[in-house]
N, CA, C and O atoms as a MOPAC input file, in Angstrom:
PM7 MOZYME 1SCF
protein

 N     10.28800 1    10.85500 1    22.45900 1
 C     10.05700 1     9.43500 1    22.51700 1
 C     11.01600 1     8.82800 1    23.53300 1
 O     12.03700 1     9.38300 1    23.93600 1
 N     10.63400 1     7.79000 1    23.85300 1
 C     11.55300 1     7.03400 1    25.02700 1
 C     12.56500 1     6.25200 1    24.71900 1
 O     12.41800 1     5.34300 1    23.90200 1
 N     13.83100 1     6.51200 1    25.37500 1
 C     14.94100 1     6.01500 1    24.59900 1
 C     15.06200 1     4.64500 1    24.55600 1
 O     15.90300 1     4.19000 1    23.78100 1
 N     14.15000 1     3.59700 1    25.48000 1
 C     14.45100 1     1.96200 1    24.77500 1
 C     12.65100 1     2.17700 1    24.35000 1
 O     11.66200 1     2.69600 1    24.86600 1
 N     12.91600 1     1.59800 1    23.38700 1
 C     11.34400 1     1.58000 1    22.74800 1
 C     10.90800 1     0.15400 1    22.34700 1
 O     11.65100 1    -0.36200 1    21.51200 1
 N     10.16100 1    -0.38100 1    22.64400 1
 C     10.21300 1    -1.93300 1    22.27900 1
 C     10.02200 1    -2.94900 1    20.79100 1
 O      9.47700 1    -2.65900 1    19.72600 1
 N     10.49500 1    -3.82800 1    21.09200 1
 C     10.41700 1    -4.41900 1    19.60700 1
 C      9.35500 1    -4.21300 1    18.59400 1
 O      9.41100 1    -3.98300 1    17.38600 1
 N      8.28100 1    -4.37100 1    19.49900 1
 C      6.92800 1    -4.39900 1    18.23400 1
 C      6.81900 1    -3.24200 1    17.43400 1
 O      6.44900 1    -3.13700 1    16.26500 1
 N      7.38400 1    -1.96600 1    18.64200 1
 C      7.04800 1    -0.90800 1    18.12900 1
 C      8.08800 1    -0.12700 1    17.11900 1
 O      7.88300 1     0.83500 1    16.37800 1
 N      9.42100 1    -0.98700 1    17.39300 1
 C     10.67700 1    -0.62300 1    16.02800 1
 C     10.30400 1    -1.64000 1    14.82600 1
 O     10.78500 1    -1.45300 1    13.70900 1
 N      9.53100 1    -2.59800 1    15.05900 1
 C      8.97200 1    -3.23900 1    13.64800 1
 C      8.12700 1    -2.51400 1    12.84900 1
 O      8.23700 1    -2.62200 1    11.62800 1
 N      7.17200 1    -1.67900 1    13.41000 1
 C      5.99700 1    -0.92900 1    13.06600 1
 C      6.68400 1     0.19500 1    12.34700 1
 O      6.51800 1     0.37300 1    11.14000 1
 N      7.47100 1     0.97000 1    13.10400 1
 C      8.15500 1     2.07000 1    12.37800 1
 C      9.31800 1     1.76200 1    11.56200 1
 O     10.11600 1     2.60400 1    11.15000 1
 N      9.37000 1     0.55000 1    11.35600 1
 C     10.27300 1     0.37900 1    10.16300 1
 C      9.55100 1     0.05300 1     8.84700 1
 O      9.83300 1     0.42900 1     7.70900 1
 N      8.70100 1    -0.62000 1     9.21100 1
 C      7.60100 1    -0.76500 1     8.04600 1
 C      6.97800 1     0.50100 1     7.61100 1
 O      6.75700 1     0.66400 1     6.41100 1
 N      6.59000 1     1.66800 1     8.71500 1
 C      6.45300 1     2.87200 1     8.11200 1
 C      7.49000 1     3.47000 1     7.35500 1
 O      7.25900 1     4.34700 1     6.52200 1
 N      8.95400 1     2.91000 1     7.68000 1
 C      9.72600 1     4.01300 1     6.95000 1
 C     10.10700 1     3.14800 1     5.34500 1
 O     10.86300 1     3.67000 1     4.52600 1
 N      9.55200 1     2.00600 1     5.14000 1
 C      9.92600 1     1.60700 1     3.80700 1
 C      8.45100 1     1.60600 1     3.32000 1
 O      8.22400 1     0.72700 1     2.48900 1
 N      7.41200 1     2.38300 1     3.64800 1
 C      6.42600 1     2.72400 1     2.70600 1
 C      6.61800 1     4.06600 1     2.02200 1
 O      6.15000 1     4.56500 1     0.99900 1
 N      7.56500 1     4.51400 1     3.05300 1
 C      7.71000 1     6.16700 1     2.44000 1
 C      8.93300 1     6.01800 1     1.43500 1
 O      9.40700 1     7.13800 1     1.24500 1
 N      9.43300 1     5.29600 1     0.91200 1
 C     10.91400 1     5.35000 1     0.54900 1
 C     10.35400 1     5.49800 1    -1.31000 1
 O      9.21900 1     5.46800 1    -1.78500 1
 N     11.70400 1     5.65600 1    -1.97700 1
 C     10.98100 1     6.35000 1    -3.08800 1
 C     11.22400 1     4.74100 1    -4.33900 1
 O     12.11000 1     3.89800 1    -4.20300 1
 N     10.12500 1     4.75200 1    -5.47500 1
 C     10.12000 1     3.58400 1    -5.84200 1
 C     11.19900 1     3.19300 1    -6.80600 1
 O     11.48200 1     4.07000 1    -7.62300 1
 N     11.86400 1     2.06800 1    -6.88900 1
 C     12.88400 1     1.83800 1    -7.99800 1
 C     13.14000 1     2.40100 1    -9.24900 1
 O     12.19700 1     2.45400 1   -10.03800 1
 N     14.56100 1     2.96200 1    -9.68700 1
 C     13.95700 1     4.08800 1   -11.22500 1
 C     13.47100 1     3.25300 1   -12.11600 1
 O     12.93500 1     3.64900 1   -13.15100 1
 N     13.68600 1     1.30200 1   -11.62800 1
 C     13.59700 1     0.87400 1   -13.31500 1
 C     12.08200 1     0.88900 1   -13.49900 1
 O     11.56700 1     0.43100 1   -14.51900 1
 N     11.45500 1     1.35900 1   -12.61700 1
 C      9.69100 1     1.25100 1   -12.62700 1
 C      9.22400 1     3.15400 1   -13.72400 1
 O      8.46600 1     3.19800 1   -14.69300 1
 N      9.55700 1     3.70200 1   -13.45100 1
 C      9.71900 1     4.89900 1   -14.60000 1
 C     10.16300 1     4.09000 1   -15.81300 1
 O      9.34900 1     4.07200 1   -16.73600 1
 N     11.13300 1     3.51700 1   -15.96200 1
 C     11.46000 1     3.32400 1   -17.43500 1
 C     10.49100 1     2.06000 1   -17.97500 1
 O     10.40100 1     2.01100 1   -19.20100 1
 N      9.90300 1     1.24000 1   -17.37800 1
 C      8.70000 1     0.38500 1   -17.41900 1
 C      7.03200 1     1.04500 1   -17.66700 1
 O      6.12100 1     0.63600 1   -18.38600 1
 N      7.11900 1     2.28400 1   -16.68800 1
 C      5.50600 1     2.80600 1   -16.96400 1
 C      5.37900 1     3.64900 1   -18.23400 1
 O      4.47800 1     3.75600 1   -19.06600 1
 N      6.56700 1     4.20300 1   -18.10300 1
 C      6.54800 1     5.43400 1   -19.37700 1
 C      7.25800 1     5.75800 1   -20.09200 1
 O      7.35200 1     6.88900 1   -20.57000 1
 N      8.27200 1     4.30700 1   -20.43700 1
 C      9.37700 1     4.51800 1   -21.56000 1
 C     10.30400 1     5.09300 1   -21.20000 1
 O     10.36700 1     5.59800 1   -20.07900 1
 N     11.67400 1     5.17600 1   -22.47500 1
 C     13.03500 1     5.72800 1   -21.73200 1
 C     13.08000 1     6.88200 1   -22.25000 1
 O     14.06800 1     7.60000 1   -22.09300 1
 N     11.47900 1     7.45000 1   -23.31400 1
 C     11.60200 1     9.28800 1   -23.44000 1
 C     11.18400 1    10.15100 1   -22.22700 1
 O     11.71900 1    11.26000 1   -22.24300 1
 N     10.57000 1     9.97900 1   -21.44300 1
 C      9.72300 1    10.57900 1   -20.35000 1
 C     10.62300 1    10.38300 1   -19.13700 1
 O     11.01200 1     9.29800 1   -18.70400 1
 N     10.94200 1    11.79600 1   -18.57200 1
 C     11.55700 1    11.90000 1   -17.36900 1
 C     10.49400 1    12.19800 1   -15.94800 1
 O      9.97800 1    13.29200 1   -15.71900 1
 N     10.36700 1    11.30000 1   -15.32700 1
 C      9.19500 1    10.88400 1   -14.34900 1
 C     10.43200 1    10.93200 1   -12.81700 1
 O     11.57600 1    10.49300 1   -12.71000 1
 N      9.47700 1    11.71900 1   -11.77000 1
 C     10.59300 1    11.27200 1   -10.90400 1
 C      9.99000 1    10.09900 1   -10.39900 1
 O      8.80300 1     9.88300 1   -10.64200 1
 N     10.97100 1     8.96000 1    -9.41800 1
 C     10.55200 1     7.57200 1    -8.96600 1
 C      9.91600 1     8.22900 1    -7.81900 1
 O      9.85200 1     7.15500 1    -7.22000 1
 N      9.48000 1     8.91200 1    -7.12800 1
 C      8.98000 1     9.16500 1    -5.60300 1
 C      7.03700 1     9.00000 1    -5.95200 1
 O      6.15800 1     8.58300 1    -5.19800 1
 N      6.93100 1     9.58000 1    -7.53500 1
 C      5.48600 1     9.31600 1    -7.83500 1
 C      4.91800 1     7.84000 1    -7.78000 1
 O      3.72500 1     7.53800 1    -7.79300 1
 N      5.88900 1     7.06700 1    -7.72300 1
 C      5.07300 1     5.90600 1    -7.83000 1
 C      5.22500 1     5.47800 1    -6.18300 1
 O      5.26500 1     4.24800 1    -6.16000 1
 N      5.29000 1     5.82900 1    -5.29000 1
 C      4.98400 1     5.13100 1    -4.04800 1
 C      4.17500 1     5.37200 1    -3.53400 1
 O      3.91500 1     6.57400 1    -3.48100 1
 N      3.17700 1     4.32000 1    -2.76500 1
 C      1.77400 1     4.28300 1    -2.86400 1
 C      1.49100 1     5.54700 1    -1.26200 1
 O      0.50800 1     6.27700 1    -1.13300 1
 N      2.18500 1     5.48500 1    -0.68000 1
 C      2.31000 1     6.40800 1     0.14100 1
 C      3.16700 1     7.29800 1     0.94300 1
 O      4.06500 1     6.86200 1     1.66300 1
 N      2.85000 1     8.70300 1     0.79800 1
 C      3.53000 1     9.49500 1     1.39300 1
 C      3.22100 1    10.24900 1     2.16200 1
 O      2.26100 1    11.00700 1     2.29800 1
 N      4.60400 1     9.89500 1     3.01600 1
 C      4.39700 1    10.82900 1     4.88000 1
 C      5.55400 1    11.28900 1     5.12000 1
 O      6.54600 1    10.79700 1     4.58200 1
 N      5.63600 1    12.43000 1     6.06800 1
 C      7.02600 1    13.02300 1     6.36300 1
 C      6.75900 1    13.18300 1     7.53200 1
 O      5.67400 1    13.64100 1     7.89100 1
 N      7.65000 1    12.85400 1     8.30100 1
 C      7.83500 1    12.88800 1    10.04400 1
 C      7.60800 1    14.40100 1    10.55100 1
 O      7.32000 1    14.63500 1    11.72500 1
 N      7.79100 1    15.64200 1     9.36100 1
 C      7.56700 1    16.76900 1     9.83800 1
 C      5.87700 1    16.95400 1    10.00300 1
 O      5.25700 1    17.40100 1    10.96900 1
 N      5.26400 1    16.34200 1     8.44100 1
 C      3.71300 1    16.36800 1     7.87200 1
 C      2.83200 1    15.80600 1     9.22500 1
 O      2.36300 1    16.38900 1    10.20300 1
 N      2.84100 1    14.64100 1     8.86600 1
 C      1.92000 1    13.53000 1     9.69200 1
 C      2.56600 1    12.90600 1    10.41600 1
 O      3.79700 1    12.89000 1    10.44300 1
 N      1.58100 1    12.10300 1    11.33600 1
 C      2.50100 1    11.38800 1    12.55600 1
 C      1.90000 1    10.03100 1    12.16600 1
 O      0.97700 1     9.96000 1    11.35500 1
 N      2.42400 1     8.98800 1    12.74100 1
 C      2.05700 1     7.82700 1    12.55200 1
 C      1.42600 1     7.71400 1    13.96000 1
 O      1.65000 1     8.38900 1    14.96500 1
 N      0.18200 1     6.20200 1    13.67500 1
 C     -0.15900 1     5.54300 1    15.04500 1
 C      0.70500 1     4.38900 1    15.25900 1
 O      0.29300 1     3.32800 1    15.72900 1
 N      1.75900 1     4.58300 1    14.95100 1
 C      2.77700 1     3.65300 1    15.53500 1
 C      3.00000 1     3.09000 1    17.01400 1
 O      3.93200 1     2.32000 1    17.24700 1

């Protein structure tokens, strides 16, 4: 990638990187009680890894 990259396009990939981020724990202790050990990464609505998929960023 090119080392100055322009604004629109560091807005875009920042918004990609807080869709991937994993969801708050207090949302586990809300969906399924404080007996059930759930990891928080299941509840984010989407997941991508820079190795997996690429973005059209």
């Amino acid at each position: 990638m090119a080392r100055h990259k322009p604004t629109a396009k560091k807005r875009r990939l920042v918004k990609k990187m807080k869709q991937t981020r994993w969801a708050p724990f207090w949302t586990v202790l809300k969906v399924y009680g404080p007996g059930r050990r759930v990891h928080p990464g299941r509840h984010t609505r989407i997941k991508r890894s820079w190795r997996r998929t690429r973005t059209k960023a």
